[in-house]
N, C-alpha and C positions, 0 to 999 in steps of 0.2 A: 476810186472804185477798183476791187479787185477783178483781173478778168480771167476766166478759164480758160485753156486751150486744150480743145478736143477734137481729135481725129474721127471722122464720118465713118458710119458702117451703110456698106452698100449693101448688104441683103436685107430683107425682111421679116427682122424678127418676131412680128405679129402675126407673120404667115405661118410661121415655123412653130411658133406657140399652139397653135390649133393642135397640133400633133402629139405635144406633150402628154405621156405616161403619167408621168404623177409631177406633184412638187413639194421639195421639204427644206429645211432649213439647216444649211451649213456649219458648222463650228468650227474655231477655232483651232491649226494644229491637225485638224484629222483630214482627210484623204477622202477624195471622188472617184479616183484611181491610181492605180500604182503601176510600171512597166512590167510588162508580160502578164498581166491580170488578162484571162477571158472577157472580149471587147462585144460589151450585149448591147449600149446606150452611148449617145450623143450628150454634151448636156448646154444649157445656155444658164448665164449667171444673169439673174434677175436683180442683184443687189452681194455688198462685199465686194470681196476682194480673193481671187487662187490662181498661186502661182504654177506655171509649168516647168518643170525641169526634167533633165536625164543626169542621172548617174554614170561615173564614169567607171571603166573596167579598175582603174589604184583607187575607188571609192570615194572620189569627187564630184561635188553637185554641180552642175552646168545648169542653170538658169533662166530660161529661152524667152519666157514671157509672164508679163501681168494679166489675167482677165478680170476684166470689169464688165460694170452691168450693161446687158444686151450681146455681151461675147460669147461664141462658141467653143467647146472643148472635147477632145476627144473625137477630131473630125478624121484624123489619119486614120480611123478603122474602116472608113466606106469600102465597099465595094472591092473588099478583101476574104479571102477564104480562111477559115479560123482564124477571124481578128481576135490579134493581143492586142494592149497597148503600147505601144512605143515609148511612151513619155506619161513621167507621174503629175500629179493633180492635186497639190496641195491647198485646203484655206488657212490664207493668210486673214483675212478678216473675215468674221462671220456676216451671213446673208440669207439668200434663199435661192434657190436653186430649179431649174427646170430638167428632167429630162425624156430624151426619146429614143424609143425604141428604135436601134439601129436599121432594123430590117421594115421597118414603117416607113423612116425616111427615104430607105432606098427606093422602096417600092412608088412613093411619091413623087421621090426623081424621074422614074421613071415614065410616068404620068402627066408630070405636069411641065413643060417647057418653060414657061415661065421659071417656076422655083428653081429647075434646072441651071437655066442663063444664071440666073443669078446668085446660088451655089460656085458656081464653076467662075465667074469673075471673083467671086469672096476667095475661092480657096489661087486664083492667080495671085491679087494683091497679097493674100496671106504668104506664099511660099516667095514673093519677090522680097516682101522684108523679111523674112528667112534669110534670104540670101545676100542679101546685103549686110545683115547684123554678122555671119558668119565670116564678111570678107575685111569688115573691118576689124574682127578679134583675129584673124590669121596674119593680116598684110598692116597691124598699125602697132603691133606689138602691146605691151603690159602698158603702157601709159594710155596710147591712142586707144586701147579697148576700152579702159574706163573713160577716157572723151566720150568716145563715141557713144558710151551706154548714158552718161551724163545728157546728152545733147538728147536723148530719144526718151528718155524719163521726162527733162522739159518737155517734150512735146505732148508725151504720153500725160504729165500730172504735174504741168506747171502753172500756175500761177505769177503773172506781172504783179508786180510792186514799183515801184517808184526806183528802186536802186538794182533792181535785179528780175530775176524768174526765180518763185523759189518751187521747188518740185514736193506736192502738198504730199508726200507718201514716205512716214519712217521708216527708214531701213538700216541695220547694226552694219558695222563694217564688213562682215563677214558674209550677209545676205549680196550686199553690192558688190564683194568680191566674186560672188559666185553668179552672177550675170556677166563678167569679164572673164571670167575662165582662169583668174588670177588666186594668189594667196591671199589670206587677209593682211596679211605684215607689209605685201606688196601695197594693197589696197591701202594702207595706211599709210603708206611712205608719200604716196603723191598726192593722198589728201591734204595731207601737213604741208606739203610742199606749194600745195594750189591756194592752202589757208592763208598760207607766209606772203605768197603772190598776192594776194588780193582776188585770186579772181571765184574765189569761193567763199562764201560763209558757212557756218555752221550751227545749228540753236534745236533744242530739244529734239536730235535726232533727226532732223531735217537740214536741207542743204538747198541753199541759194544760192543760184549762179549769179555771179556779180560781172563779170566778163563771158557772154557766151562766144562772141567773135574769137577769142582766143581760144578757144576750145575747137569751135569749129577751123582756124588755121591750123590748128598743130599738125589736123588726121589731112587737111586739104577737101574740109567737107564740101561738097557738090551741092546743096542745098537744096536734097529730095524733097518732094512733098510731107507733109508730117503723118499725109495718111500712110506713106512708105518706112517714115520715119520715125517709129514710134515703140516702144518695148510691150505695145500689146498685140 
């Protein structure tokens, strides 16, 4: 039997729903937000798949995260004066969408203790894998960056098998290059290399880890929690 592994969200998104504005339905390819858009709405992903990235100033996409459903996005604008966005919002799979009015929520933070506490622990755990994903692409170089994004996709969208974890989420060489901060040609080089090893497969655009202990020696992983540890 196959098993999922899913990292826990501590806030409550059933609380959070009351509040929602409107809801509609994601497409494929199109945009929730883009960086420096005027920042009016919060949004939480009910269903699909959108990724977060920034843009770099030589016009390289950087990566940061998957949201899935019950995830928030667009939280860096709180409690900021002419909120832009910081980082774009693209969907990767289509779904549906919730969102809220910025200055709604705020106003209900302010209100309610509860939602408060538990805002304010989401947004810790949030910026502590932040900072962790950040210190493994600076201090593990181009190999250990794609380890380490490898090891947080298992956690984030793996599935056990029998011989492996295979990570249930397609992504072209170039999409997974750009979670690593790396080139695609680099991204290829040590896929081919991990293939040759053994310690990866490969099948319809999806990628089974056949060796994760090797993955986790090479960066010297610490073996965070998966809720730390995870590319959502």
């Amino acid at each position: 039997m196959l098993t999922k592994i899913k990292p826990t969200h501590s806030i409550q998104i059933k609380e959070l729903l009351q509040f929602a504005d409107r809801k509609f339905k994601s497409e494929r390819g199109a945009f929730l937000f883009q960086e420096g858009m005027e920042a009016a709405e919060l949004y939480i992903i009910l269903s699909g798949r959108v990724q977060i990235s920034k843009i770099t100033t030589d016009g390289r996409e950087l990566s940061l995260r998957i949201c899935g459903e019950n995830d928030i996005c667009g939280e860096l604008t709180l409690f900021t004066p002419d909120p832009r966005y910081l980082l774009s919002a693209k969907v990767l799979e289509e779904g549906e969408v919730a969102a809220i009015r910025k200055d709604v929520l705020e106003n209900e933070i302010f209100q309610n203790s509860s939602l408060a506490f538990e805002f304010m622990k989401w947004m810790s755990d949030h910026f502590r894998k932040t900072q962790t994903k950040f210190r493994d692409l600076v201090l593990n170089g181009k190999r250990g960056a794609l380890f380490s994004t490898l090891i947080r996709m298992s956690n984030s969208f793996g599935v056990k098998l029998k011989d492996g974890i295979l990570i249930d989420l397609p992504l072209t060489n170039q999409e997974l290059a750009n979670f690593c901060g790396t080139s695609r040609e680099s991204t290829n080089r040590i896929l081919s290399e991990l293939r040759r090893d053994k310690i990866i497969s490969v099948k319809k655009g999806k990628i089974t880890i056949l060796n994760l202990q090797f993955l986790k020696d090479e960066i010297g992983c610490e073996n965070c929690p998966a809720v730390y540890c995870n590319i959502e």
